[in-house]
C-alpha positions in Angstrom: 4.5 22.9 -6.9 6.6 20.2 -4.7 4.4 18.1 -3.1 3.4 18.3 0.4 5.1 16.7 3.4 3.3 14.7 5.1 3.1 15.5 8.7 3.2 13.2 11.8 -0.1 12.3 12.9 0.2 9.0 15.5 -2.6 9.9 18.2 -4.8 10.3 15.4 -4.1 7.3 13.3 -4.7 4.8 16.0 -8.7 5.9 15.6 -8.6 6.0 11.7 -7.5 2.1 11.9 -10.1 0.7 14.1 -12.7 3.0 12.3 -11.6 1.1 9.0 -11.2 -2.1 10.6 -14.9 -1.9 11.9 -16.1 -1.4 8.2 -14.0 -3.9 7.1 -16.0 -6.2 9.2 -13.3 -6.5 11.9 -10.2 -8.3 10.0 -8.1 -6.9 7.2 -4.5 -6.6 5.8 -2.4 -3.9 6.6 -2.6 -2.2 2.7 -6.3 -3.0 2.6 -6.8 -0.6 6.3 -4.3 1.7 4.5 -5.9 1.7 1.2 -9.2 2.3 3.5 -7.8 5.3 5.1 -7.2 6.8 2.0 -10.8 6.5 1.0 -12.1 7.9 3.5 -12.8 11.3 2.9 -13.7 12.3 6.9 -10.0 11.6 7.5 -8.6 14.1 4.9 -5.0 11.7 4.2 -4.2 11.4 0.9 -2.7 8.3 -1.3 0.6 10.5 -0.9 0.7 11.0 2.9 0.3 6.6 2.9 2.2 5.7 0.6 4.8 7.4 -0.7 8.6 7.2 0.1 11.3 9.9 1.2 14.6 9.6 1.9 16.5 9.8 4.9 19.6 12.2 6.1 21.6 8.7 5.5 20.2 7.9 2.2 17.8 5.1 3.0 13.8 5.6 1.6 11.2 5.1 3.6 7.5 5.6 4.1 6.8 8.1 7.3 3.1 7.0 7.8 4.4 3.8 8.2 5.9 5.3 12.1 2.5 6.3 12.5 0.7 2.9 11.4 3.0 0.6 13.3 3.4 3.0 16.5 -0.5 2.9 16.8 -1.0 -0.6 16.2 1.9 -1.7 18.8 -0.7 1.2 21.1 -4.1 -0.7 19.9 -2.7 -4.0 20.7 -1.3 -3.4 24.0 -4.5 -1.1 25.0 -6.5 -4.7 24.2 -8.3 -3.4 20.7 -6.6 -5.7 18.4 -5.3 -8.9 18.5 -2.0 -10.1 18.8 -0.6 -9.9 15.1 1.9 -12.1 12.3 4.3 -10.4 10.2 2.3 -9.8 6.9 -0.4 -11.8 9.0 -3.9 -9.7 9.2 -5.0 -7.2 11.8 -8.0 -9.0 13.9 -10.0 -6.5 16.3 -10.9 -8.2 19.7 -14.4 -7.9 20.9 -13.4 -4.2 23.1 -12.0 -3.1 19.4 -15.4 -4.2 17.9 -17.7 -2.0 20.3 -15.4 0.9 21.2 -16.7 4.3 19.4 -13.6 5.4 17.7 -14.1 9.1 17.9 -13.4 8.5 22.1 -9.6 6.5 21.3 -7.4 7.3 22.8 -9.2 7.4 26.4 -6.9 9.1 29.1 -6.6 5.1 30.6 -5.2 4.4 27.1 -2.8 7.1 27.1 -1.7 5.8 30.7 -0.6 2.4 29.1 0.9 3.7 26.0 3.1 5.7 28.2 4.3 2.9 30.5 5.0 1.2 27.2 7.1 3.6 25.3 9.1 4.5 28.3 9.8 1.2 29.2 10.7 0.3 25.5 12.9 3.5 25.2 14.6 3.3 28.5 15.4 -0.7 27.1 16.7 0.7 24.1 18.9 3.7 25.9 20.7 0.7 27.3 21.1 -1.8 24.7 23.1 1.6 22.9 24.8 2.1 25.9 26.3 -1.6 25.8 27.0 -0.9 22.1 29.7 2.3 23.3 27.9 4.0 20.9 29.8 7.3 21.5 27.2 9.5 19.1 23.1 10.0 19.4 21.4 8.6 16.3 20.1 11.5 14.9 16.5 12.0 15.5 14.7 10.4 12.1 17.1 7.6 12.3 15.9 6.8 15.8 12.7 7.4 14.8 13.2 4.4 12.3 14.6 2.2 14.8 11.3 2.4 17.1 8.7 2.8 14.4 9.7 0.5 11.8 8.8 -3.5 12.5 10.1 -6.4 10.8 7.2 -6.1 7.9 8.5 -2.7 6.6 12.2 -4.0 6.9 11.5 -7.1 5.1 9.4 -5.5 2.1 11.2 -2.4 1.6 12.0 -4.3 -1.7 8.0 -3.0 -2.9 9.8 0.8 -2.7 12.3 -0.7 -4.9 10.5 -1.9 -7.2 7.9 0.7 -7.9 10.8 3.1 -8.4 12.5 1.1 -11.2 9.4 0.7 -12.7 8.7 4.5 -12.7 12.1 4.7 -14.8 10.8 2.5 -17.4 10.3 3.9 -21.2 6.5 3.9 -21.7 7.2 0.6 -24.0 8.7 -0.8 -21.6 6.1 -0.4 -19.1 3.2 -1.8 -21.4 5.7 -5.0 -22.6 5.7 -5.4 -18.8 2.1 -5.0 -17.6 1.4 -7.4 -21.1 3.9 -9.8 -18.7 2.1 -9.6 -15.9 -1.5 -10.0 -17.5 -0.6 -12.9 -19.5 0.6 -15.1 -15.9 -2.9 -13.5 -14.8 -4.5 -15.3 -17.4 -5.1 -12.9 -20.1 -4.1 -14.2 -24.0 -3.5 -11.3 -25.9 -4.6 -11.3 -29.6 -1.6 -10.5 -31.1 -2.8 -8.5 -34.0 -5.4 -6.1 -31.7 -3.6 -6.8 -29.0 -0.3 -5.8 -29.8 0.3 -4.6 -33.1 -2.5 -2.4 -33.7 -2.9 -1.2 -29.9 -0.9 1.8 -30.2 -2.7 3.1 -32.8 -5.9 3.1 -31.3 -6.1 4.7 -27.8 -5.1 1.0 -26.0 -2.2 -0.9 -24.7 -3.4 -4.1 -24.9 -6.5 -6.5 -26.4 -7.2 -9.8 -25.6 -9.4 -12.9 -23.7 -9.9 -13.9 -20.3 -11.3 -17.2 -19.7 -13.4 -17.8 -16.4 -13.2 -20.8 -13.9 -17.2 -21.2 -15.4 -15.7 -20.4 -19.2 -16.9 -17.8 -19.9 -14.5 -16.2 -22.6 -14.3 -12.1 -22.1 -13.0 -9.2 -24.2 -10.6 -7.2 -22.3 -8.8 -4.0 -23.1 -5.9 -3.2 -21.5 -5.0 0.7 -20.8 -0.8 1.8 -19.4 0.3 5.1 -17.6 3.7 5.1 -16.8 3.3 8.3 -14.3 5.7 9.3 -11.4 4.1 12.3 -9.5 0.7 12.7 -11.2 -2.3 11.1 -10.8 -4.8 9.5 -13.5 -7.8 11.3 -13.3 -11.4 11.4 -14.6 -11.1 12.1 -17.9 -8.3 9.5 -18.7 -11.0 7.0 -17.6 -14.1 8.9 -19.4 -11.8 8.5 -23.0 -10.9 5.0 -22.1 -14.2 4.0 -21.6 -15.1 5.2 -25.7 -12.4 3.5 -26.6 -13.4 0.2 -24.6 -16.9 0.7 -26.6 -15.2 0.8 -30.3 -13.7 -2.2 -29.4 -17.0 -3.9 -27.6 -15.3 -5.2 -24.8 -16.8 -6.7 -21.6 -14.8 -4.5 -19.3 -11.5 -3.0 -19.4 -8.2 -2.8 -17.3 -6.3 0.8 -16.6 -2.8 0.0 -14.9 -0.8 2.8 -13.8 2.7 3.5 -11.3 1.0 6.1 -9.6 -2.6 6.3 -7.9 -6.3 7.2 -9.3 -8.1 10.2 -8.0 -11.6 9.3 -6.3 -13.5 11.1 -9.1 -11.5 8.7 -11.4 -12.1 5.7 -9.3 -16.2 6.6 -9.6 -16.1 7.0 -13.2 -14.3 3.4 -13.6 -17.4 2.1 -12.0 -20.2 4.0 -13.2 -22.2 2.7 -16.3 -22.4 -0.8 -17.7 -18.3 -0.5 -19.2 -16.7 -0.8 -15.9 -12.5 -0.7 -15.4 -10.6 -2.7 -13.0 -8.2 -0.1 -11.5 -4.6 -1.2 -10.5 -2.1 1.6 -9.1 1.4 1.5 -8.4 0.3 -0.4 -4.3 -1.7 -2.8 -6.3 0.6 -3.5 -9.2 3.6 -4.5 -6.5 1.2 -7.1 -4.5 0.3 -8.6 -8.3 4.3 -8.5 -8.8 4.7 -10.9 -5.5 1.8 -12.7 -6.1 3.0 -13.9 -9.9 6.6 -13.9 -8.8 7.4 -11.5 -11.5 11.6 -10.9 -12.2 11.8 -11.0 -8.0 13.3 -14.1 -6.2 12.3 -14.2 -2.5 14.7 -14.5 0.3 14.3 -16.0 3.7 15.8 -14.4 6.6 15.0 -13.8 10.3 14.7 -11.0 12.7 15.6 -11.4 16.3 12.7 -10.3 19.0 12.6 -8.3 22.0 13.7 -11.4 24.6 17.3 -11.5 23.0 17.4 -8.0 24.3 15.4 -7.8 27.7 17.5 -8.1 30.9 17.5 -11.2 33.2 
């Protein structure tokens, strides 16, 4: 069965972000609102319809929710519920943001606004082509990308092409790699448990973490190297016996893909609990550690280079 396509949703995702900023306690990142929308079951939008990539009619991947995310958040900032935002800087709701019941956005004044906006912006762009001579219309998605996309999305679309090399690693490869990436997180790996004798006994990885208070812990370190499916409950429920042979304080499961929520509650249930990382998490842990990536400065031009006199 392919899987399903997600299907454009703007009007609506406007709401789900200031419901999730409001829980969040009124500031939070853009994967933390995202990862938020995923978890909330009320909105039905699955860890697929956020976050995964297609590819376009000229070959480029992309992630269509993120049209949806940045159109409404260009519409909540200019209708006054959010403040005025940073690339890769955090989402802030203003004090209208904080009180407005979500379930009433958008309000017909809103729509009024976002209206002005978008023809405005559009009738802008219309001539910025036209001073181009550019004979042919973009086709539809591509113009879609031009208007929805914002300089975060341009700038990272490195974390799509990451996660998709990773997905092409041998399982080996994968676990030599997440070893890598626990070992600059502070992790020393026993080498016989940890690495010779892992594969023979239902783990990826054994070793010690050391606190800031030092406090030494056992930790045992799990690997699925999956490209379509998710890990679910069971995987978790047989790590778990295999985290309790070893007596180990708490365990790690790292995966490419994402965790169902039945998965996620059995990670937490019970004294044995597993740090989950998924394919979203395990890219911010890449940047973060600077792991095989070398960053590269550049600069994006704003809208005045482009407005009329």
């Amino acid at each position: 069965m392919g899987k399903k396509e997600y299907k454009r949703n703007a009007e609506n995702v406007g709401g789900y972000i200031l419901k999730v900023l409001q829980t969040l306690g009124g500031s939070a990142s853009r994967q933390s609102i995202k990862e938020g929308i995923v978890d909330d079951d009320e909105m039905n939008i699955s860890y697929e319809d956020v976050f995964e990539p297609i590819t376009s009619k000229n070959g480029t991947k992309y992630v269509p929710f993120n049209m949806d995310f940045n159109f409404s958040l260009v519409n909540l900032l200019n209708c006054g519920y959010i403040q005025a935002y940073d690339r890769g800087g955090d989402i802030v709701l203003t004090e209208k943001g904080r009180s407005v019941e979500t379930n009433s956005y958008p309000t017909e004044d809103d729509l009024r606004i976002q209206n002005e906006y978008w023809g405005k912006k559009h009738r802008e762009q219309y001539l910025r082509r036209k001073e181009k001579s550019k004979a042919a219309k973009a086709e539809s998605e591509d113009v879609q990308l031009e208007d929805m996309e914002d300089e975060s999305d341009m700038a990272e679309s490195w974390k799509i092409d990451v996660l998709d090399q990773i997905k092409l690693f041998s399982p080996k490869k994968f676990e030599s790699f997440s070893r890598l990436l626990f070992s600059h997180m502070g992790i020393k790996f026993d080498r016989e448990k940890g690495v010779k004798m892992s594969g023979d006994h239902g783990i990826d990885g054994y070793g010690y973490f050391e606190s800031d208070e030092f406090r030494t812990a056992k930790v045992v370190v799990q690997c699925k190297r999956y490209t379509d499916n998710p890990v679910s409950e069971p995987e978790i429920d047989k790590f778990k016996g295999v985290m309790m042979s070893f007596n180990a304080d708490y365990g790690i499961f790292i995966t490419t893909s994402y965790f169902t929520k039945q998965a996620q509650a059995k990670a937490v249930q019970g004294g044995n609990t597993v740090t989950l990382i998924d394919g979203q998490r395990l890219v911010e842990l890449i940047e973060k550690y600077q792991l095989h990536i070398t960053p590269v400065q550049t600069y994006m031009l704003d809208d005045h280079y482009f407005q009329e006199d």
